[in-house]
Backbone as CSV, one residue per row, in Angstrom:
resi,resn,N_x,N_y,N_z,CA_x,CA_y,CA_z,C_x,C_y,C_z
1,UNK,67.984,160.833,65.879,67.774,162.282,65.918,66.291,162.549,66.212
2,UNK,65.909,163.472,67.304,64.802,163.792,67.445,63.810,164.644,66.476
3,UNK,62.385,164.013,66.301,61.951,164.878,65.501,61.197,165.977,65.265
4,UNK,61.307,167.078,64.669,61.028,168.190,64.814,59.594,168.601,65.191
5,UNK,59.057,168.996,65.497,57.408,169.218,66.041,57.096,170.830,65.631
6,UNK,56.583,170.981,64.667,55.446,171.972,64.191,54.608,172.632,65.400
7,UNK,55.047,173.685,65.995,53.912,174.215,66.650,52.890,174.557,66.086
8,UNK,51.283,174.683,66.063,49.909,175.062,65.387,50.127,176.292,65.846
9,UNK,49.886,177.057,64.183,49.763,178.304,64.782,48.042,178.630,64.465
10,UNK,47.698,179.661,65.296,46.628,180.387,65.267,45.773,180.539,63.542
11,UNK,45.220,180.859,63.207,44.364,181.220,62.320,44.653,182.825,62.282
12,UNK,44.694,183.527,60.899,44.870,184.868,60.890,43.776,185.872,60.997
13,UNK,42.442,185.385,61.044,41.609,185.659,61.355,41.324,185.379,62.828
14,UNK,41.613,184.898,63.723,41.224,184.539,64.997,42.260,185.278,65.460
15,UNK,43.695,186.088,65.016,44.169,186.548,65.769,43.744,188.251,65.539
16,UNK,43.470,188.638,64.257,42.744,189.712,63.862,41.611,189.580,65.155
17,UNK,40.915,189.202,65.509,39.933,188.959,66.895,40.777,189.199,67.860
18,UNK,41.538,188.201,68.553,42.615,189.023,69.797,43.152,190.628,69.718
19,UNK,43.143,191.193,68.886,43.979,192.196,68.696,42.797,193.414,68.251
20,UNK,41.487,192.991,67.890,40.172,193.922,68.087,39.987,193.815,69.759
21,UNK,39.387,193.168,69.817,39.141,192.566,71.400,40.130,193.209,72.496
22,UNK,41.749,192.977,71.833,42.389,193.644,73.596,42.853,195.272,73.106
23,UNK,42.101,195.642,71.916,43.189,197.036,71.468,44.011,197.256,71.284
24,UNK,44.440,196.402,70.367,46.469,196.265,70.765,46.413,195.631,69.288
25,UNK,48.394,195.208,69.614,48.993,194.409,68.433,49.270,192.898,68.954
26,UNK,49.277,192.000,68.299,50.155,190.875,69.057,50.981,190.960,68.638
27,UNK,51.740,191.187,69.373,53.570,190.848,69.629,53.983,189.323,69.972
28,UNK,53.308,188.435,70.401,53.733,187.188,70.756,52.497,186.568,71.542
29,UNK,52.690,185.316,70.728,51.338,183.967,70.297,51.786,182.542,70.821
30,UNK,52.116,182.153,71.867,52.708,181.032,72.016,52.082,179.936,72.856
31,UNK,51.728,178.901,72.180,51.002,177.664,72.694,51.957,177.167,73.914
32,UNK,50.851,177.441,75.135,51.886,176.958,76.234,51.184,174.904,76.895
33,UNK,50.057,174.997,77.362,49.309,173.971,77.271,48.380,173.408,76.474
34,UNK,48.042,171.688,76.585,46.275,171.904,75.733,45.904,170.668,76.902
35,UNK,44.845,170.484,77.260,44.373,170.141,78.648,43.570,169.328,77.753
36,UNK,43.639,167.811,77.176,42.264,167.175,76.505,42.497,167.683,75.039
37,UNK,41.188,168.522,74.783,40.727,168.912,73.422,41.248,170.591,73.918
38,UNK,41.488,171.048,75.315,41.446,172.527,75.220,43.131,172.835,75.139
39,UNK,43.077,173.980,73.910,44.377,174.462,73.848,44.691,175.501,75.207
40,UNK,45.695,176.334,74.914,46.265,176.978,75.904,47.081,177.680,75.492
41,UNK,47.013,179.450,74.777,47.866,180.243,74.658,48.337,181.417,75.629
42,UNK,49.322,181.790,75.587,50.139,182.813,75.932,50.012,183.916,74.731
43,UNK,49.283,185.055,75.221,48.983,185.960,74.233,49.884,187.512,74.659
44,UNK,50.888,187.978,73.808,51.002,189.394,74.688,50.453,190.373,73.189
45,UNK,49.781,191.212,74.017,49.459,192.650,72.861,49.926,193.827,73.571
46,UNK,50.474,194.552,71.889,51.037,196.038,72.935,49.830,196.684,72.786
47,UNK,49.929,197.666,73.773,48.519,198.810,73.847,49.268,199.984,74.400
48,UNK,49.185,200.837,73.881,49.606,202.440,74.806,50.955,202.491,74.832
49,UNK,51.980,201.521,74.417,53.080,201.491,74.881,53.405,200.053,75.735
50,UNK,52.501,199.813,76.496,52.652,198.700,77.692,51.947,197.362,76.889
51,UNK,52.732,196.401,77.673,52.484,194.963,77.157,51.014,194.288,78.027
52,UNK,50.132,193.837,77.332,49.448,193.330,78.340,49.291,191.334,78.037
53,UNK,49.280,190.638,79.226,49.637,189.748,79.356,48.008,188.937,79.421
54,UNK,47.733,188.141,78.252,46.799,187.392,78.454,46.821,186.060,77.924
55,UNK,45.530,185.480,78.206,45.499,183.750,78.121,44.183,183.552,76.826
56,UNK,44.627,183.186,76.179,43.364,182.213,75.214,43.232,180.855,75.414
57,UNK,42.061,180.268,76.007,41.390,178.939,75.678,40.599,178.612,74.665
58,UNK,41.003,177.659,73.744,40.394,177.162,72.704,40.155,175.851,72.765
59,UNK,38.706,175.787,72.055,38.387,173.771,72.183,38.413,173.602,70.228
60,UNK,39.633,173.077,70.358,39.996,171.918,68.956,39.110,171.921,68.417
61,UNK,38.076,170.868,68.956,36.781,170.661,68.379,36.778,169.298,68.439
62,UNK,37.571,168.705,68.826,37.589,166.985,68.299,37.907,166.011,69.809
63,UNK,37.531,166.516,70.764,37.654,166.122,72.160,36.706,165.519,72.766
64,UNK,36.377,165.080,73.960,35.360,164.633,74.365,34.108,165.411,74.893
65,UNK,34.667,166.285,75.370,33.501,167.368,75.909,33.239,168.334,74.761
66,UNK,33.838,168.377,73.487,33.881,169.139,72.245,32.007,169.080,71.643
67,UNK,31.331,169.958,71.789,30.191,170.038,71.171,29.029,169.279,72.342
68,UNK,29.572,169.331,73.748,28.569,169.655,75.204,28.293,170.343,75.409
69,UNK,27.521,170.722,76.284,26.967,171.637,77.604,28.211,172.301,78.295
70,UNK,29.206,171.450,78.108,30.846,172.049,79.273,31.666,172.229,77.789
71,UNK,31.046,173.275,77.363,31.462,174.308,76.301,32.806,175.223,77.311
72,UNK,33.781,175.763,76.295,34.446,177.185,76.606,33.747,178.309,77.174
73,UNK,32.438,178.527,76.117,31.472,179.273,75.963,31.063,180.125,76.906
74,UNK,30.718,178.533,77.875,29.812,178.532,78.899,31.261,178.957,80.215
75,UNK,31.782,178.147,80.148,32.627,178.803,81.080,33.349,179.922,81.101
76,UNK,33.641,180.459,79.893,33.877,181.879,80.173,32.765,182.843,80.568
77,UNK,31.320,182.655,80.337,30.099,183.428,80.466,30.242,183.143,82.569
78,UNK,30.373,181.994,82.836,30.403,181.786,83.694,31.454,182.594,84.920
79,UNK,32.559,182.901,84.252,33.558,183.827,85.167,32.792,185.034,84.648
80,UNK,32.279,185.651,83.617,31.975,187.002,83.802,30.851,187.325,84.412
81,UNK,29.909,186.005,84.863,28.721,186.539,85.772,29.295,186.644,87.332
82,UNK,30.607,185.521,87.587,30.889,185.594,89.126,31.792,187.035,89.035
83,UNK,32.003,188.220,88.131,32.880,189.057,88.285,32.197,190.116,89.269
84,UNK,33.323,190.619,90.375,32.575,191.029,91.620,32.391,190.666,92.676
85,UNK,32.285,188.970,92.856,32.187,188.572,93.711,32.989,187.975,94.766
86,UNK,34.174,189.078,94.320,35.305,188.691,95.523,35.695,187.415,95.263
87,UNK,36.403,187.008,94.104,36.731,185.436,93.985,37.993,185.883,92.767
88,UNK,39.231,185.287,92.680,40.130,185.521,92.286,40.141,184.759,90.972
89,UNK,39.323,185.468,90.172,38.899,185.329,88.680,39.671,185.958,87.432
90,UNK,40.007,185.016,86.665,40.445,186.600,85.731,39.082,186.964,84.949
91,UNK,39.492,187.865,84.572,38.648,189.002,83.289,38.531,188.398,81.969
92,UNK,37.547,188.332,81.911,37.301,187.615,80.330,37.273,188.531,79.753
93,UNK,38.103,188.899,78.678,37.689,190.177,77.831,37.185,189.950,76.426
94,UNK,36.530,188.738,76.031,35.971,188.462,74.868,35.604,187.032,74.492
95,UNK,34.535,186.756,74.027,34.600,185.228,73.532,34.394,185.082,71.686
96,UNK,34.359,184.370,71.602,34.434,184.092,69.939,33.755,182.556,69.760
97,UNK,32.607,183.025,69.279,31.898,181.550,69.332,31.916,180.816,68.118
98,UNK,32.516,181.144,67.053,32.960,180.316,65.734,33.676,179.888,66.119
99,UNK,34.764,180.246,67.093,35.900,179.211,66.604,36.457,178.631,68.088
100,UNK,35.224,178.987,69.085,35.382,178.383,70.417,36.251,178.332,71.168
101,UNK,36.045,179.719,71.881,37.723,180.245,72.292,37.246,181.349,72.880
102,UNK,37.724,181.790,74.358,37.718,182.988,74.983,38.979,183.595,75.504
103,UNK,39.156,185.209,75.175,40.598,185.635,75.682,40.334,186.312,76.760
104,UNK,41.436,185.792,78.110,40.976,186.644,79.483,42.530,187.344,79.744
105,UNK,42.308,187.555,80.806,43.616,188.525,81.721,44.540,187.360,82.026
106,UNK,45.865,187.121,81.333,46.660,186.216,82.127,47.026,186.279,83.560
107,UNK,46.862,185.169,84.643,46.680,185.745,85.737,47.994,185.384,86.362
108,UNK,49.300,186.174,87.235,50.368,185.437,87.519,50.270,184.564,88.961
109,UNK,51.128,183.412,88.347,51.093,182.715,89.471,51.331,181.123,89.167
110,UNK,52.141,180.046,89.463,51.941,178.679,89.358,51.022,177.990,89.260
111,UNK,50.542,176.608,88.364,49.856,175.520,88.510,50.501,174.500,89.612
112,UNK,51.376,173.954,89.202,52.501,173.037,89.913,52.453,172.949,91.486
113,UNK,51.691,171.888,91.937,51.664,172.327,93.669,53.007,171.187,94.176
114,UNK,52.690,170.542,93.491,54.107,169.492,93.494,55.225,169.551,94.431
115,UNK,56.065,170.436,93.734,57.055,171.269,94.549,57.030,172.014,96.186
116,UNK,55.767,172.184,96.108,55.815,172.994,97.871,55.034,171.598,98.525
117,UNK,54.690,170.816,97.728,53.727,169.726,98.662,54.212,168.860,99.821
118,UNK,53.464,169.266,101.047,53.715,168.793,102.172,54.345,169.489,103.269
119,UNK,54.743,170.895,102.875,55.498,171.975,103.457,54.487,172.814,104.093
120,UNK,54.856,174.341,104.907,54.179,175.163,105.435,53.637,175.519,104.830
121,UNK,54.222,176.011,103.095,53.416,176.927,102.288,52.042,176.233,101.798
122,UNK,52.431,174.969,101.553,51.336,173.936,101.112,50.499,173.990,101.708
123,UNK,50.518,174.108,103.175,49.657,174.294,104.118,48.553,176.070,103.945
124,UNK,48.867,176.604,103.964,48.636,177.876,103.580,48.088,178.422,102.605
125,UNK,48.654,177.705,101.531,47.701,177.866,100.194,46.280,176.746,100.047
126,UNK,46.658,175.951,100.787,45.649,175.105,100.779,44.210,175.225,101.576
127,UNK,44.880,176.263,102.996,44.135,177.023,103.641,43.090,177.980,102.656
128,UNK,44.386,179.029,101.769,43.681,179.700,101.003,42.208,179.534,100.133
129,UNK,42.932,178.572,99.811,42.386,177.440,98.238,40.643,177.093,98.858
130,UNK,40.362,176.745,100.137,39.372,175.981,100.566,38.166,177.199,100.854
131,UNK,39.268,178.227,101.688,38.285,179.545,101.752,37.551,180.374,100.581
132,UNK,38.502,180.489,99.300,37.745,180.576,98.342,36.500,179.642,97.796
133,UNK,36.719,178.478,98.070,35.923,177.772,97.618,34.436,177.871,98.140
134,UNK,34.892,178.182,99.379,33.504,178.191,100.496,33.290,179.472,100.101
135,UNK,33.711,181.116,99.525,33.148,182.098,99.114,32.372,181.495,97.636
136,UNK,32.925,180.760,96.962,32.086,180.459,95.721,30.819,179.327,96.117
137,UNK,30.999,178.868,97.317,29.390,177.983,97.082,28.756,178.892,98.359
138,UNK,28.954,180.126,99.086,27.940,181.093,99.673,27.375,181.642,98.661
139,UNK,27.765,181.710,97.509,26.882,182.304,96.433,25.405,181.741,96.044
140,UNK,24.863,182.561,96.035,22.898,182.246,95.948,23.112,182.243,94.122
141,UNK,22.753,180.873,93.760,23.156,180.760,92.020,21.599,181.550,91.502
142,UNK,20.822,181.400,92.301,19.939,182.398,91.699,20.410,183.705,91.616
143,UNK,20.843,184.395,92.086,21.509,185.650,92.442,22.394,185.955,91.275
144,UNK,23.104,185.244,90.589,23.712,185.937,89.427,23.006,185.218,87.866
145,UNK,23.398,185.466,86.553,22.965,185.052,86.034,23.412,184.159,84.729
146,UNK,23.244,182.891,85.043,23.817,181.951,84.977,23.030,181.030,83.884
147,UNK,22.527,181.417,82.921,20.983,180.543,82.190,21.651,179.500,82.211
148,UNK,23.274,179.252,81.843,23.515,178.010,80.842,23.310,176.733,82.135
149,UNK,23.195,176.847,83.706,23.522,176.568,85.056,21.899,175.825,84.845
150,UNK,21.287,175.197,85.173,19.937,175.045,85.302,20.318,174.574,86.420
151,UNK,19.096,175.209,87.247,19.083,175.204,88.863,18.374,174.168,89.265
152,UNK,18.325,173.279,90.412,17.570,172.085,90.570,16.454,172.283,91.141
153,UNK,15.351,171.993,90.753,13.968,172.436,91.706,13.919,171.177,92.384
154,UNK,14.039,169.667,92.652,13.971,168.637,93.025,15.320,168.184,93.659
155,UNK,14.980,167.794,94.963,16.196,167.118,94.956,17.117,166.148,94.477
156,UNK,16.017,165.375,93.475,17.177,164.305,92.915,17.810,165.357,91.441
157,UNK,17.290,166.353,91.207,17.737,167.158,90.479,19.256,167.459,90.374
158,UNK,19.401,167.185,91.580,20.667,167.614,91.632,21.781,166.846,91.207
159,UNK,21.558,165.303,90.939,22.737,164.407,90.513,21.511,164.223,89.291
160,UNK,20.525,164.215,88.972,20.428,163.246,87.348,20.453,164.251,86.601
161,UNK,20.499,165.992,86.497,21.344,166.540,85.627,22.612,166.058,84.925
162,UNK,23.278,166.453,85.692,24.675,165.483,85.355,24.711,164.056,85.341
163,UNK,23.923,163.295,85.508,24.085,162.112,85.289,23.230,161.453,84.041
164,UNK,22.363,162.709,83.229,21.572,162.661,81.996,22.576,163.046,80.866
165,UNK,23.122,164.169,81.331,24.330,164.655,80.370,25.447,163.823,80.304
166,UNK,26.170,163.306,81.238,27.234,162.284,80.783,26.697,161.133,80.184
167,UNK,25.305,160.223,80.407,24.937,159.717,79.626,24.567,159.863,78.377
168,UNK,24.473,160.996,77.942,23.902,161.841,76.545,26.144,161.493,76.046
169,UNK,26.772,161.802,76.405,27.762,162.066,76.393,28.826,160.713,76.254
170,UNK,28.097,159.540,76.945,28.823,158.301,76.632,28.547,157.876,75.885
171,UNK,27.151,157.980,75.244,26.127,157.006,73.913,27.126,157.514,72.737
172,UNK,26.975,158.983,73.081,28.073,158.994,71.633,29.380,159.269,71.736
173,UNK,29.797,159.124,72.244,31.545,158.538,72.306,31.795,157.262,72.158
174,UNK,30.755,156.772,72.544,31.706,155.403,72.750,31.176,154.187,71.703
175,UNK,31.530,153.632,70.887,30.494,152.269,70.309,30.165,151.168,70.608
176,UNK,30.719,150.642,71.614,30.795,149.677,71.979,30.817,149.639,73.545
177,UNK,29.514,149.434,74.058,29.077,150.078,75.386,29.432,148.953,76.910
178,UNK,29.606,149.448,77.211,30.432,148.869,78.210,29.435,148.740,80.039
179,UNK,29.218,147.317,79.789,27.998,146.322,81.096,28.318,147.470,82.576
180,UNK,29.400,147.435,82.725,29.504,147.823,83.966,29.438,149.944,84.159
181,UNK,29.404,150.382,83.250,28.973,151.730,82.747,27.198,151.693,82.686
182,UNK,26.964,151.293,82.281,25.054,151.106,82.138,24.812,150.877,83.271
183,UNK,25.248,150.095,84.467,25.389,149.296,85.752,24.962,150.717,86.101
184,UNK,26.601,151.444,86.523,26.451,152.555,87.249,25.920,153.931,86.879
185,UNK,25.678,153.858,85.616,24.504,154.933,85.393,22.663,154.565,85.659
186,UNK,22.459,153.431,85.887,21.293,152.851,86.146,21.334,153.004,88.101
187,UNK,22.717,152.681,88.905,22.356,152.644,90.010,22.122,154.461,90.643
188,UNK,23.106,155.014,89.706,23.124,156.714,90.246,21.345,157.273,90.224
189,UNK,20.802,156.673,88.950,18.941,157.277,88.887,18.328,156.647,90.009
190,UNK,18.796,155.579,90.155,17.837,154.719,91.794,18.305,155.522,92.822
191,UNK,19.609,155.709,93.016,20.029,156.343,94.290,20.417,157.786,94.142
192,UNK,19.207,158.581,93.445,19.393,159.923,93.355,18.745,160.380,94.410
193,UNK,19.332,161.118,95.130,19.130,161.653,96.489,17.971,162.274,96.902
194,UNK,16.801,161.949,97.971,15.689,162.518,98.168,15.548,163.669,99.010
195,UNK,16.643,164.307,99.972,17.351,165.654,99.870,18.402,165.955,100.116
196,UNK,18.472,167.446,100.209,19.585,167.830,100.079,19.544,169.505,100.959
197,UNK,20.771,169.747,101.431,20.609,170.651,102.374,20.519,172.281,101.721
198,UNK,21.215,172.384,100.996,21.501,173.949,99.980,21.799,173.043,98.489
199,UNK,21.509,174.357,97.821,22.140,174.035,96.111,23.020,175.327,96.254
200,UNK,24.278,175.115,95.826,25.360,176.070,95.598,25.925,175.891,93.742
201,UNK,26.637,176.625,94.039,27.630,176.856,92.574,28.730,176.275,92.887
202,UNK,29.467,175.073,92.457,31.166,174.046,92.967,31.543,174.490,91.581
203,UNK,33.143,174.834,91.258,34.132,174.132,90.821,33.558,172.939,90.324
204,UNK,33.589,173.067,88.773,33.569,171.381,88.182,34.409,170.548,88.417
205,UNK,35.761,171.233,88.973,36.818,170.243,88.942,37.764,170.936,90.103
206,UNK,37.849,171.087,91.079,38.651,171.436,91.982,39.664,171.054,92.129
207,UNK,40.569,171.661,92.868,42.062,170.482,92.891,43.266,171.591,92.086
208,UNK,44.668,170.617,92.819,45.749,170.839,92.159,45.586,170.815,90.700
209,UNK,46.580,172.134,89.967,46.482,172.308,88.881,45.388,173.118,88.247
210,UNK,44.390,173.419,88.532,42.861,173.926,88.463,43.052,175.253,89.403
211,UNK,44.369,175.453,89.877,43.932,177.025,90.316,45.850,177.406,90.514
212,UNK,46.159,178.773,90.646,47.164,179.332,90.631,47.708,179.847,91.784
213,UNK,49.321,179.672,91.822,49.406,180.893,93.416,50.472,181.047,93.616
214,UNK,50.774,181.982,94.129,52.380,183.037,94.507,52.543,182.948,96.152
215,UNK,53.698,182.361,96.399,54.129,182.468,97.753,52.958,181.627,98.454
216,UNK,51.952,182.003,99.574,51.069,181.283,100.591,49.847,181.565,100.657
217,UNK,49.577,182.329,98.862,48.405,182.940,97.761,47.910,182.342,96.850
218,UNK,46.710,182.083,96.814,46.085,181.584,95.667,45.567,183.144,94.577
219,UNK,46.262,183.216,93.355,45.946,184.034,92.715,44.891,183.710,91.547
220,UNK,44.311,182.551,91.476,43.604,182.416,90.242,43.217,181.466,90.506
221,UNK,41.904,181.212,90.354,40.541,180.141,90.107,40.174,179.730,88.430
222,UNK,40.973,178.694,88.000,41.192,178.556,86.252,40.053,177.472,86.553
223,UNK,40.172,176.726,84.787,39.362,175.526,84.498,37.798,175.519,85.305
């Protein structure tokens, strides 16, 4: 006989927060993903009569990126500075930094590219998918405001950021350190690049699953 599984529910105080935050009641709280350490709710609150449909991301706390720089935090601050800029974002309508978690606009539309992959539509959304991308790195990162982003004044700036932070990031994860990891964090500082043509704003993580879409539409730029 299979065994029963406890969904986690919310904290009654963190949902008292959803329900300041969207003006409403929650009517329904339901853990749909958790990506790593990040959860993934399905939030509906009534307001006015009408249901409104949103998403909460929460970090556990006990993950790998849990207590980095690639905070919730930061990435929700991060969609509300690109808001405007013509990029198919949802609306962050609140963050909550005790308990590390931001609630936005649920946005409709599939993860799953799976299913259309290799077809016309695939083709099309993928079209879509690339053009957005190229509207998010025409963006001048000086131009919006981005503190948590540190901009590269150097060109090797541009990879030993990230390659200081994942090292900050492996020392303590891991105990028992591993020859061929030291290898390639030692060859990335030698071969940090002496230039570089533009600095833009990328997608940390691009790709299937990391964005949403209806029919031969990309409706949402997630993660």
């Amino acid at each position: 006989m299979a065994a029963t599984i406890k969904v986690q529910e919310l904290p009654a105080s963190l949902v008292q927060w959803i329900e300041r935050t969207a003006g409403g009641r929650a009517v329904s709280i339901e853990r749909r993903h958790a990506g790593g350490s990040r959860e993934g709710w399905w939030v509906d609150v009534e307001k006015n009569g009408a249901v409104l449909p949103l998403f909460l991301r929460r970090d556990s706390g006990n993950g790998p990126l849990s207590g980095t720089r690639y905070s919730l935090e930061r990435e929700a601050r991060t969609l509300q500075a690109l808001k405007g800029k013509s990029l198919p974002i949802p609306e962050v309508l609140g963050i909550e930094d005790r308990e590390h978690c931001y609630l936005m606009q649920r946005v409709a539309g599939a993860a799953d590219f799976r299913p259309v992959a290799g077809t016309a539509q695939w083709e099309s959304i993928s079209k879509d998918y690339v053009a957005h991308l190229c509207r998010l790195h025409a963006i001048d990162p000086g131009s919006v405001p981005l503190p948590e982003h540190p901009i590269p004044r150097t060109a090797e700036d541009h990879a030993l950021f990230e390659v200081q932070t994942w090292e900050r990031i492996y020392a303590r994860q891991v105990t028992v350190r591993e020859p061929l990891v030291d290898f390639g964090f030692a060859w990335l500082r030698h071969h940090a690049p002496k230039q570089v043509q533009k600095t833009v704003l990328v997608h940390g993580d691009a790709g299937p699953a990391n964005f949403l879409f209806e029919g031969t539409k990309v409706t949402g730029l997630i993660d």
